[in-house]
C-alpha positions as CSV (number, residue, x, y, z in Angstrom):
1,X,0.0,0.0,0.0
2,X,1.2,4.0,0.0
3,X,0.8,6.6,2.3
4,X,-1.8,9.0,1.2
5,X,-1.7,12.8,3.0
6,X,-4.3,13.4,5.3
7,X,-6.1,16.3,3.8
8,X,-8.9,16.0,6.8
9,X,-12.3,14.4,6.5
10,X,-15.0,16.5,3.9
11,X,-18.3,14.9,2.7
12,X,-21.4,16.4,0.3
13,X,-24.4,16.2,2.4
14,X,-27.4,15.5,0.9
15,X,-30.6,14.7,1.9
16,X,-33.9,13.2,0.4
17,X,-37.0,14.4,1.5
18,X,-40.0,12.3,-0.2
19,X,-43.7,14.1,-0.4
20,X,-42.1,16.5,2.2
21,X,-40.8,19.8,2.5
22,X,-37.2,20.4,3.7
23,X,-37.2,22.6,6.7
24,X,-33.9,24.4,7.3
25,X,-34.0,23.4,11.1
26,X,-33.1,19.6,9.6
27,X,-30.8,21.0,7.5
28,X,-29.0,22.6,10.5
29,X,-29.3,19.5,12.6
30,X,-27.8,17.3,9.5
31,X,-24.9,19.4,9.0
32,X,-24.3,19.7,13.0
33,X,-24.3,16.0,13.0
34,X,-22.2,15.8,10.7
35,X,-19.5,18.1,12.2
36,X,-19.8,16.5,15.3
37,X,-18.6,13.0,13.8
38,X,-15.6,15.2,12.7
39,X,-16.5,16.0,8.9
40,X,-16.3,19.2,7.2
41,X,-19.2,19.6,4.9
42,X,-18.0,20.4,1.4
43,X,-21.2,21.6,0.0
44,X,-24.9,21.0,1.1
């Protein structure tokens, strides 16, 4: 194997809503969870 830089830990978050309306307030929550697991969103 090779070594690969660690360049820190970025996703895309996306989320589905089906029949429903996206509220910001999930939105918020998503990305929060997501920073709390130690990811840096890269776009939403």
């Amino acid at each position: 194997m090779f070594e690969r830089p660690r360049g820190g830990e970025r996703a895309v978050l996306v989320r589905v809503g089906l029949g429903a309306p996206v509220e910001q307030e999930d939105l918020d929550e998503f990305a929060q969870l997501a920073e709390s697991a130690g990811v840096q969103p890269a776009a939403t």
